[in-house]
Residue frames as qw, qx, qy, qz and C-alpha x, y, z in Angstrom:
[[0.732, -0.173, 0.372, 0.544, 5.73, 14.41, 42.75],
 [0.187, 0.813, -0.081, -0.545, 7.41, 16.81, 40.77],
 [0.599, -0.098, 0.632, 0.482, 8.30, 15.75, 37.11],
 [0.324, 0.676, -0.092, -0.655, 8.32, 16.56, 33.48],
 [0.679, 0.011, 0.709, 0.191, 7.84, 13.66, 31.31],
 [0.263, 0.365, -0.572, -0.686, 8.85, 13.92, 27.50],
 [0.676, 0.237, 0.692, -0.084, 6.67, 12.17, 25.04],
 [0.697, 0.641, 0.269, -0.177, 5.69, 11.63, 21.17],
 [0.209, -0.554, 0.749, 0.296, 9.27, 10.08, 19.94],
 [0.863, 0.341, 0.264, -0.265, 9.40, 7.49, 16.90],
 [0.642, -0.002, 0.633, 0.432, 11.02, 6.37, 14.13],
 [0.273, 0.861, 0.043, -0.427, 11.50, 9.07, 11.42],
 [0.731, 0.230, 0.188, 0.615, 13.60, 8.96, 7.82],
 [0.291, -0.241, 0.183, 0.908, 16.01, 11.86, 7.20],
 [0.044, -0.178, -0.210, -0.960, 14.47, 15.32, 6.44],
 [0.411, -0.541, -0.704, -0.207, 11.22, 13.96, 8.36],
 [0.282, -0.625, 0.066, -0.725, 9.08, 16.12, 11.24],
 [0.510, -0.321, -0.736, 0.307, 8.35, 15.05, 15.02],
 [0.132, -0.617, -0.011, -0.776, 6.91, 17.05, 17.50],
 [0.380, 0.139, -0.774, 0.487, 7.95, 16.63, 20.71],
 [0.387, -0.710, -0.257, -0.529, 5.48, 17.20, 23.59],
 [0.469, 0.025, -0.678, 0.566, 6.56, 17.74, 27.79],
 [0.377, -0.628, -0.412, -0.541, 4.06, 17.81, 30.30],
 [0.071, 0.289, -0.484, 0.823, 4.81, 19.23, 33.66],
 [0.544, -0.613, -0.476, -0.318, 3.49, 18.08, 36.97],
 [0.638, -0.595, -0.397, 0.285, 3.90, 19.89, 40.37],
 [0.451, -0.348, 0.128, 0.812, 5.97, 22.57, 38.62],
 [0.455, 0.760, 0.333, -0.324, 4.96, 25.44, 36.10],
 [0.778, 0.307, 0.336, 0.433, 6.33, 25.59, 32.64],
 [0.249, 0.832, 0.320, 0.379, 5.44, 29.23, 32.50],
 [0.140, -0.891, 0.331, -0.278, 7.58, 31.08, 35.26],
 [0.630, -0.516, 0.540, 0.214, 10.64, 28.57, 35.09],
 [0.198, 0.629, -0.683, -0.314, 13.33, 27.40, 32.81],
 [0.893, 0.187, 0.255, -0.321, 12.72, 25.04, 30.24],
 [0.115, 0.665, -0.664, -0.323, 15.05, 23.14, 28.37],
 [0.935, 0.314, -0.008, -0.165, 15.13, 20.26, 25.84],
 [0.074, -0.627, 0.764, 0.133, 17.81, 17.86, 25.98],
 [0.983, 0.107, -0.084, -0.124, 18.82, 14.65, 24.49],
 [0.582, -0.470, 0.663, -0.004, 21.07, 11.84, 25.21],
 [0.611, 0.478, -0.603, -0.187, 22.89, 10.06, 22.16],
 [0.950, -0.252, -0.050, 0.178, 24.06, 6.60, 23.09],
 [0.838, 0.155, -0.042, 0.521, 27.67, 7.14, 24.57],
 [0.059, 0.693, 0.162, 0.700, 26.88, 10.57, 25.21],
 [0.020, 0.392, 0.560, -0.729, 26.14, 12.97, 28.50],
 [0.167, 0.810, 0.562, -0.025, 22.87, 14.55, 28.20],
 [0.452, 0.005, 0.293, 0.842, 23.36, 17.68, 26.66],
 [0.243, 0.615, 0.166, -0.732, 21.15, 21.20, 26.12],
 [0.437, 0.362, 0.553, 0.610, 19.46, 21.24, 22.40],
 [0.008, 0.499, 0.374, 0.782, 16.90, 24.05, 23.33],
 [0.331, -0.412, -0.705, 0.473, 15.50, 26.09, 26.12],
 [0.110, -0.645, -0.366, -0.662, 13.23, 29.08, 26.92],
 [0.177, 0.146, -0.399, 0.888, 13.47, 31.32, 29.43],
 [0.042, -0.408, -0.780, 0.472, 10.63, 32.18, 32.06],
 [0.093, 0.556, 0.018, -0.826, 10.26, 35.24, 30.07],
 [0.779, 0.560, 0.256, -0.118, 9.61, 33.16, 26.55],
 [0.423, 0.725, -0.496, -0.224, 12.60, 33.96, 24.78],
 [0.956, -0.009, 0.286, 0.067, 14.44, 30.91, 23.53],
 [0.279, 0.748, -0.568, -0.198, 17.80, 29.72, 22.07],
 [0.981, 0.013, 0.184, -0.063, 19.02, 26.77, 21.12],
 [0.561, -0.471, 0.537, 0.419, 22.56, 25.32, 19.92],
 [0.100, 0.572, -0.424, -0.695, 23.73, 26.04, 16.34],
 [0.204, -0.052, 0.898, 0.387, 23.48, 22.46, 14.99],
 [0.037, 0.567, 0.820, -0.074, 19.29, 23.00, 15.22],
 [0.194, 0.315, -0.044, -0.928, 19.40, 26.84, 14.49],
 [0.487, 0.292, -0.476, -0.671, 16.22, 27.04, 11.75],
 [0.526, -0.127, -0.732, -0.414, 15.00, 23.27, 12.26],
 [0.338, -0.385, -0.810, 0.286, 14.13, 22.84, 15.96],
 [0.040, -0.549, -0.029, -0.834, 11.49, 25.03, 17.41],
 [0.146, -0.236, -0.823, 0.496, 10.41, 25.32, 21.35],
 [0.367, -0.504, -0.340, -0.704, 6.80, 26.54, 22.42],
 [0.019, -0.122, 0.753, -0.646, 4.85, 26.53, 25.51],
 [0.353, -0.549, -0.504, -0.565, 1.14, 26.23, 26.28],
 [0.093, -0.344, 0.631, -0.689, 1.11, 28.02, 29.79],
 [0.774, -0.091, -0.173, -0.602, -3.07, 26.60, 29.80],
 [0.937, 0.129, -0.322, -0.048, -1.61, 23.10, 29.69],
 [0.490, -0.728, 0.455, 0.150, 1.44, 23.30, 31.58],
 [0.919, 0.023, 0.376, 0.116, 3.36, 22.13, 28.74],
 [0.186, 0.715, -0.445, -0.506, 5.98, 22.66, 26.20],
 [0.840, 0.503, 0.182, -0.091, 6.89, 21.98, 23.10],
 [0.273, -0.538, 0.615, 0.508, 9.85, 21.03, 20.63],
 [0.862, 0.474, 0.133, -0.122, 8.89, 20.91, 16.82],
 [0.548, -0.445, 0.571, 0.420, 11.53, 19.16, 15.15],
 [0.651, 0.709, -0.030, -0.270, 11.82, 19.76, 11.12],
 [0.412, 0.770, -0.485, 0.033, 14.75, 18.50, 8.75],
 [0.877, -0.384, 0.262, 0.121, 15.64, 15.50, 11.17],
 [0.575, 0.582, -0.575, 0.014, 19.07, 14.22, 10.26],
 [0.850, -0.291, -0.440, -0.011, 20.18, 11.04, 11.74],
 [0.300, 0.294, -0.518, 0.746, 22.84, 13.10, 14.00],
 [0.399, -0.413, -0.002, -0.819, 19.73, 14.01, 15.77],
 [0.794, -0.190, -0.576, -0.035, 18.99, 10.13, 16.92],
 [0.046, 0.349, -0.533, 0.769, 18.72, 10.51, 20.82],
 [0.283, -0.694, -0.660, 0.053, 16.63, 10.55, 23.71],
 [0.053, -0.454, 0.074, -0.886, 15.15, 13.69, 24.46],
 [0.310, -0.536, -0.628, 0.471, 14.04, 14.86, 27.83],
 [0.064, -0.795, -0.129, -0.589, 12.64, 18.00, 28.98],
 [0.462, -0.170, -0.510, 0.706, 14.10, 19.33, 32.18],
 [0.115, -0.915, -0.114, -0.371, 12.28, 22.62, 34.46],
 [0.390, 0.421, -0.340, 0.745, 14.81, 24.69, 36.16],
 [0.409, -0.825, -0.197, -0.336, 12.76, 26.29, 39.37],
 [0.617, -0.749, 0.212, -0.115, 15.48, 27.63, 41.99],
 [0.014, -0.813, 0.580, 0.045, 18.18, 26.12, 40.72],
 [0.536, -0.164, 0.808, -0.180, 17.15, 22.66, 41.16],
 [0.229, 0.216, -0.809, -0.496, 16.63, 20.40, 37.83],
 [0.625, -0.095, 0.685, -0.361, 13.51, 18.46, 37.57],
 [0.145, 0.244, -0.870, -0.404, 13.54, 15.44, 35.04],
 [0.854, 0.039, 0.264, -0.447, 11.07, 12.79, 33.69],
 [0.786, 0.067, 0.564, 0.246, 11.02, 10.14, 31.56],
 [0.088, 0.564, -0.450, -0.687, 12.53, 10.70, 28.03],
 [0.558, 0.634, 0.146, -0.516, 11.73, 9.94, 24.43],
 [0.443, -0.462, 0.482, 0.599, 13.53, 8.45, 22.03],
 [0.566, 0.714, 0.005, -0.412, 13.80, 10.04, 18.53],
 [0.764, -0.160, 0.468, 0.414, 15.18, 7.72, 15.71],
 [0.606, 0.736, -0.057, -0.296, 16.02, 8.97, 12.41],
 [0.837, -0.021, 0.426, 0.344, 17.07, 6.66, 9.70],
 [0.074, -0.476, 0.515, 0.709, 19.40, 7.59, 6.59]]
């Protein structure tokens, strides 16, 4: 089965760290599109951050400077440190791989952060 299951979510207070972790099975992390997304309550899921097959990354303005993405090709996995939480951030995050055009999803995470 292909999937890509987000983990290491919690309960955080404003300006607090998390570090997100998505481990990839049946698919490689390293020569396909990654992307971090999260799902507010009430929300659609929604891009926060993503990294190209090539490594480069971008991410959406609100997280410029506090969210960073990584990979570990070794591990099939990526990363999503998260610095400066602010409770806008409160979500579930998923990781999604891109391969061909087709989306593959795990479970998600949810990150709280309190005020």
């Amino acid at each position: 089965e292909v999937a890509a299951a987000a983990s290491g979510g919690g309960l955080v207070q404003t300006g607090g760290s998390l570090t997100l972790s998505c481990a990839a099975s049946g698919i490689s992390v390293s020569n396909n599109f990654v992307g971090w997304y999260r799902q507010a309550p009430g929300n659609q899921r929604s891009l926060v951050v993503y990294m190209s097959s090539g490594g480069s990354t971008n991410s959406i303005s609100s997280v410029k400077g506090r969210f960073t993405m990584s990979r570990d090709n070794a591990k099939n996995e990526a990363y999503l440190q998260m610095n400066s939480l602010e409770p806008r951030d409160t979500a579930v995050y998923y990781c999604g791989v891109n391969s061909a055009g087709r989306e593959y999803w795990g479970q998600g995470t949810l990150v709280t952060v309190s005020s």
